[in-house]
Every structure is written in structure tokens, then in C-alpha cells.
N, C-alpha and C positions, 0 to 999 in steps of 0.2 A: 260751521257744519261740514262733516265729511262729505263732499259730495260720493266721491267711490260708495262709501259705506250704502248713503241713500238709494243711488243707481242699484247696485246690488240687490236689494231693496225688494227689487219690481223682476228679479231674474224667474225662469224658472225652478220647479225646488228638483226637481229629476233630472238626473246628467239626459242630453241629446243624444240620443244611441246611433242616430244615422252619421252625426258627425265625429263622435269617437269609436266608432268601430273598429274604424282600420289600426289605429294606435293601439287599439287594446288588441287584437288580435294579434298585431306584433308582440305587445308587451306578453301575452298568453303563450305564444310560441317560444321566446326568450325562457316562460321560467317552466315551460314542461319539456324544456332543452337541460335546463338547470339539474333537473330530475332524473333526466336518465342519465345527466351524468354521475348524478349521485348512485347509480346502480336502479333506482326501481324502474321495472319494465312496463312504459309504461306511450301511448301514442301522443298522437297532435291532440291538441285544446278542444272541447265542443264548448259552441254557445258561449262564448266572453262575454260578458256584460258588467255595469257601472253599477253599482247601487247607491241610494241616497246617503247611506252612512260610511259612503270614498272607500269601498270596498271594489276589485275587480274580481269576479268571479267565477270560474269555470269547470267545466268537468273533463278528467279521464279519464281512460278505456284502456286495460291494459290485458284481453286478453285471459287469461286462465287467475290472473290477479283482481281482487277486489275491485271495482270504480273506487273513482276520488273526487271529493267539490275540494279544491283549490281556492284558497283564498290571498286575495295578497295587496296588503294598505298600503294605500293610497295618500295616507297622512298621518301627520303623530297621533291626533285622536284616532283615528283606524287600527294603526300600530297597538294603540296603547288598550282601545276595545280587542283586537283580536291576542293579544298578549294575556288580557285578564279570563276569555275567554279560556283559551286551554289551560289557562291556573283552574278553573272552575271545574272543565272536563274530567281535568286529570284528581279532583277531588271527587266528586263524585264517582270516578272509575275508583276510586278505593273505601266510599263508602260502602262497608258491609248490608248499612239495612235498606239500602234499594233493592236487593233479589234481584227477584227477573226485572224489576224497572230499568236494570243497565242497559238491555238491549234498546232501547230508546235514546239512549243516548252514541250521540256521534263521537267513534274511537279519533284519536289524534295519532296520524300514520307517521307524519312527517311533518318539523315545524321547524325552522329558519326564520329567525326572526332580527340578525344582522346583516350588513352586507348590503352590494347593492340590489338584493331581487328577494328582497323577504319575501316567505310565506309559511299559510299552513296548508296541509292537506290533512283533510277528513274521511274517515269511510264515507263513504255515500250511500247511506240508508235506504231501504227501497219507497216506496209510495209517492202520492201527489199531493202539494201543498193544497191543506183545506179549503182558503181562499179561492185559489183555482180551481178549486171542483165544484165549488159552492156557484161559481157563475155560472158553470155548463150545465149542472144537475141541481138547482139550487130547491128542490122535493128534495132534497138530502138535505138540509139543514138542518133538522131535527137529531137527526144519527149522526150528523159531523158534530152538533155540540155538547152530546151526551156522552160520546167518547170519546171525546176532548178532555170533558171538565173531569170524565168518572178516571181519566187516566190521572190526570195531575193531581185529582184528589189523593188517589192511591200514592203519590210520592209523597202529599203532604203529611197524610197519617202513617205514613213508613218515617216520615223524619223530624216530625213534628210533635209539640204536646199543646195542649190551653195553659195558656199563663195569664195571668193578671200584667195588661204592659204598658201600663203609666210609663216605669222607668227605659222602656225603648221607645217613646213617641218621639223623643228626641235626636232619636239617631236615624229613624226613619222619615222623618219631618225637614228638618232643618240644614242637612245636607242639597236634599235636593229643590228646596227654596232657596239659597244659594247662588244653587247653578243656574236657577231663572235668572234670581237678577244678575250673575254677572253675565250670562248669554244672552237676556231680551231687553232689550234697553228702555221698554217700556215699564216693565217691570220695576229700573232703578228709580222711575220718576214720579212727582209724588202720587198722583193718583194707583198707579200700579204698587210703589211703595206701601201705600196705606192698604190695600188691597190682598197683597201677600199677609200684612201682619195681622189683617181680620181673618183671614184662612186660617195662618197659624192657630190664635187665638181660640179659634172654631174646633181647630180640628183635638188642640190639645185637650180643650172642655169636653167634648163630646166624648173622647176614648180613653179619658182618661179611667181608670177601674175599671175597665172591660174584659174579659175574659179574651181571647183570641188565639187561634190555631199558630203558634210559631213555630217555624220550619224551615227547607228549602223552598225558598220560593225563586221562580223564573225571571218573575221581572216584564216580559215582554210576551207575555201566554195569549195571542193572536193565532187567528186561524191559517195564518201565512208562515205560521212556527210550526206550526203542526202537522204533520206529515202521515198521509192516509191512506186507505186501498179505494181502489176505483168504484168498486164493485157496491161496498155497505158501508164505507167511512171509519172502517176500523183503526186506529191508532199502529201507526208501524214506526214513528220516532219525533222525535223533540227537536229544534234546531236552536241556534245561535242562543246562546248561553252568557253573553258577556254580562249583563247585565242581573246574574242570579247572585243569591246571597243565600248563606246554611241558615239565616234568622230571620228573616224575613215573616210580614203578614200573609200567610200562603189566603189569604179570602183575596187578594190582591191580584192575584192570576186568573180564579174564574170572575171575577168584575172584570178583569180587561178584556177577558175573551167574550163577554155576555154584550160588552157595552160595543165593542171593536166589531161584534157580528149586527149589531144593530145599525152604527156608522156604516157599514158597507152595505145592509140590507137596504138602507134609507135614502144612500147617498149624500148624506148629511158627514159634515165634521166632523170627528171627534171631540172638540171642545163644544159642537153647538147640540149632541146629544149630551153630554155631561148637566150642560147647563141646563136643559130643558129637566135633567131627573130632578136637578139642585133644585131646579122651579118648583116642580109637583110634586117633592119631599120624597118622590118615590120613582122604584125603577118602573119600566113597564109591566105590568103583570103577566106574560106572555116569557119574561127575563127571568122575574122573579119565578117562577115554575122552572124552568129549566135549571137555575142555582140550587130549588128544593130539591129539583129530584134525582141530583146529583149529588145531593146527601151536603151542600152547604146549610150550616146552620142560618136558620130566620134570625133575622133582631128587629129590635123598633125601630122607627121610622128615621128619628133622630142617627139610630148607628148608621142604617142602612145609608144613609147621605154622606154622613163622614166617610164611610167605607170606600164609596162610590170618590167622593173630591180626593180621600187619599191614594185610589185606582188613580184616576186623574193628574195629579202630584208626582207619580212614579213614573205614568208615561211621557210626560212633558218635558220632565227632567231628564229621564235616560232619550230622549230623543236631541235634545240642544246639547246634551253631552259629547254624542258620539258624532252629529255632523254639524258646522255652523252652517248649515244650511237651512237649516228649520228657523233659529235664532233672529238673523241676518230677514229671515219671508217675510215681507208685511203682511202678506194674506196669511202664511199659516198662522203668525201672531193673531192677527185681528180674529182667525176663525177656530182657532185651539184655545189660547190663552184668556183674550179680553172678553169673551162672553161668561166663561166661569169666573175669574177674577168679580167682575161686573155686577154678578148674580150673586155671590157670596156679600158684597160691601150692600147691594140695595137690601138684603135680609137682613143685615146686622143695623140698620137705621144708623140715620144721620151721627147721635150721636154715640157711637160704636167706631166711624172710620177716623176720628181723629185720633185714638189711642192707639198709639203704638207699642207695639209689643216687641223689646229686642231678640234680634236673631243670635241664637247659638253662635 
């Protein structure tokens, strides 16, 4: 047994900000030094901070010039998330049929991605992240998630058509079961083993011949992506992007914003609100209204769960991607992963989990 590995274990999943400040404000000062050498005019760092996926990130002030969020990894997976990142920007920046959806999205000013003091800088969009407003003024929830979801809708049907996608369940399936089991190590063993290949199993049966919107889809459509006016919650921009794909399931982005507003309404997990819809075949009906009348299409009961585990699927996996810090959490394992896992193998009965199903 690894002891390190186990210790790790029990850490917490959020960097200490009392005790890396002063490092990161150095480190902050170093690379908006870097910057004006490069010519932009541009001051000292505001507000450095860590974030969970080994990002340090900051803003500056330059004056008659644009603001900028300053980004700058942390680690090869950070590198390699903020890298795929403005590959995605800078495609979108040239797709034509966004329209006005462009202004949503964050321009890439300046990007350094060798050397010793990588970074990107971002326009800095104006508004306040929806999560954050949601706590102060949380009588705005209802207008923070209806022009949330009626924004992103509008990218999906600018980018998107209904296809018949047996032949993509596979590509949106089985990559990021994968990346579970080679990042949660519960995952490799047999119970979690047997547990993924019932999911699979589940999710390929269920969507298989279904109609569905393919599109750009975000990938990580949370209300802490979302960036809003103070005032009515109006939509003023989109953030962090690493994680979007031009083909993607766009019903994938309003599940994780409808499910992700419920996690933080409830205080509950995300994996222990998943599990609970898995339970009762269904989302909350309170959820389910705000998807209709943002003009997500209804399905039966059966879709609507797949939908929901493969929401589930995409956040788990783009989360162990980009920091092993989630991977590595006993808790966030035990309180993301093994309740849905759990819940899918007890619905498939006894004998359903010894059949294994090979992974792509």
C-alpha cells in the first residue's frame, strides 16, 4: 500500500489561501512584470488566488486599456487544460454562426504558454459569477437560470442539429469512463469495475436511436461559469472553456446547470443529488420546469435518467481530468462517484453486475 498516496487521501480538496498567498502574490507580481515587459500597459496583480484545477489567477488594471483574468498553470494538467482552452476560444472566435453569441465569449489577449512563467490573459468580461449572486440574492434564482440556460440554448440551436446518435455514444461514453478508472482507484476495482460496465451498459441501451441536439456544447455549464448583471441576472459572458467540444450532447449543459443549482441550493453533493434523481427515475419537478421553459425538449422517464447519469459522466470525468485532486479525495469519491455508481449496479439487479461489458 501507498502510504503517501492514502495520507493524501484525507487532504483537503481546496488549496489554503492563508498559507499560499504570499507565494502566489510573488508569483503574480513576477508574471504582470513579464507583461509589461512584453509592451502591454498594464499595473500590479489584484486578488491572486489558487484554484482547485492548479490554476493561479488574477486580475489587471491597465488604465485606458481593457482589464485582464490572467491565468497561469500550475501543472501539466493545468498547462494542458489552459492550452486546449484557447484552441477552443480561438474556434469559436471564428465560428461564423455564433453572431452576437461571440460577445460571450472571453477574447485571448495574450498567451505564453512556454518558458518559465506561462500564461494566458483574457479580456475580462464584465458581470458577477451567478453562484456568487445566487448566495447574496438567492429570490434571483429563477432569472439567473432562465438566462443562463435560454443563453446557451441559443448557442446550441446556432450550432447544432437533432441527429439520430447511436454512432457517437461511443465517443462521448467511453473516453470519459476511462479517465475514472485510471484517476479513481475505486473505480479499477471490482466492485467499482463492475459498476462502470453496468453504467456503460445502461447508458448505451437507453440512447441508443434517440434523436438529440448535437452541437457546441461547454462541458462545464454551472452557474459559477456564468457571468451576470447584478441588477436582473442577465447573461454578459461564458467562462473557462477547456472542457467544450463542436459535437457534443448540448442537453448536457442545461442538466448540469439545473442539477449543479440544485447541489448548491441543497448543500448536498453532486454525486448525492444525481443519485437521488437515479433513485426516483426522475428530476425534481421544480428542475424539470425550468429545462421546459427554456425550451429543452421533454423525453421519458427512461431518457430523462440517462441524460441526467450521462450529465453526471461528463462532470466527473472533466473534473479528475484537469486536477488529481478530486481523484486522489476519499470524500469527494465516496460523495460524487460511489453513491451514483451504487445506485445504477442496485437497479440493474444481482444478475446484471457480473456482466461485463468491454471498454472502448
Amino acid at each position: 500500500m501507498d502510504l503517501t498516496a492514502e495520507l493524501r487521501g484525507f487532504l483537503p480538496m481546496f488549496p489554503a489561501g492563508p498559507l499560499t498567498r504570499p507565494a502566489d502574490f510573488l508569483t503574480a507580481r513576477r508574471l504582470a512584470g513579464s507583461l509589461r515587459a512584453d509592451g502591454l500597459p498594464y499595473g500590479g496583480p489584484h486578488d491572486p488566488r489558487r484554484t482547485v484545477s492548479d490554476l493561479l489567477v488574477f486580475r489587471l488594471d491597465g488604465g485606458a486599456a481593457p482589464p485582464l483574468v490572467v491565468k497561469h498553470p500550475r501543472s501539466p494538467r493545468a498547462m494542458a487544460a489552459l492550452t486546449r482552452e484557447c484552441e477552443v476560444v480561438q474556434r469559436l472566435e471564428h465560428d461564423e454562426r455564433l453572431g452576437p453569441w461571440h460577445r460571450f465569449v472571453p477574447r485571448v489577449e495574450h498567451r505564453r504558454l512556454h518558458g518559465p512563467l506561462p500564461l494566458v490573459a483574457q479580456r475580462c468580461l464584465p458581470g458577477i459569477e451567478g453562484d456568487a449572486l445566487l448566495q447574496r440574492f438567492p429570490q434571483l434564482t429563477h432569472e439567473t437560470a432562465m438566462s443562463a440556460l435560454r443563453a446557451i440554448r441559443a448557442l446550441h440551436l446556432a450550432t447544432g442539429q437533432a441527429e439520430e446518435v447511436t454512432a457517437r455514444l461511443g465517443g462521448w461514453i467511453d473516453p470519459r469512463l476511462a479517465v475514472l478508472a485510471q484517476e479513481v482507484r475505486w473505480c479499477r476495482r471490482s466492485h467499482g469495475a463492475d459498476a462502470m460496465s453496468v453504467l456503460r451498459d445502461r447508458l448505451l441501451r437507453t440512447l441508443s436511436g434517440r434523436s438529440l441536439l448535437v452541437g457546441w456544447t461547454h462541458g462545464d455549464f454551472h452557474p459559477g461559469n456564468v457571468l451576470v448583471t447584478r441588477e436582473h441576472a442577465g447573461v454578459l459572458g461564458v467562462i473557462d472553456w477547456a472542457g467544450a467540444v463542436p459535437d457534443g450532447p448540448s442537453a448536457v449543459d442545461c442538466y448540469t446547470f439545473v442539477l449543479t443549482m440544485r447541489h448548491q441550493h441543497e448543500g448536498s453533493q453532486f454525486g448525492r443529488v444525481v443519485a437521488d434523481a437515479v433513485r426516483q427515475a426522475s428530476l425534481r419537478p421544480e428542475d424539470r420546469r425550468l429545462l421546459a421553459e427554456a425550451g429543452e425538449p421533454a423525453t421519458d422517464s427512461q431518457g430523462e435518467t440517462a441524460l441526467t447519469l450521462l450529465t453526471w459522466l461528463w462532470h466527473v470525468a472533466g473534473n479528475v481530468a484537469k486536477s488529481a485532486r478530486y481523484g486522489r479525495s476519499r470524500r469527494w469519491v465516496a460523495e460524487n462517484v460511489v453513491p451514483v455508481l451504487s445506485e445504477v449496479v442496485a437497479q440493474a439487479g444481482p444478475d446484471r453486475t457480473s456482466r461485463r461489458t468491454p471498454h472502448a
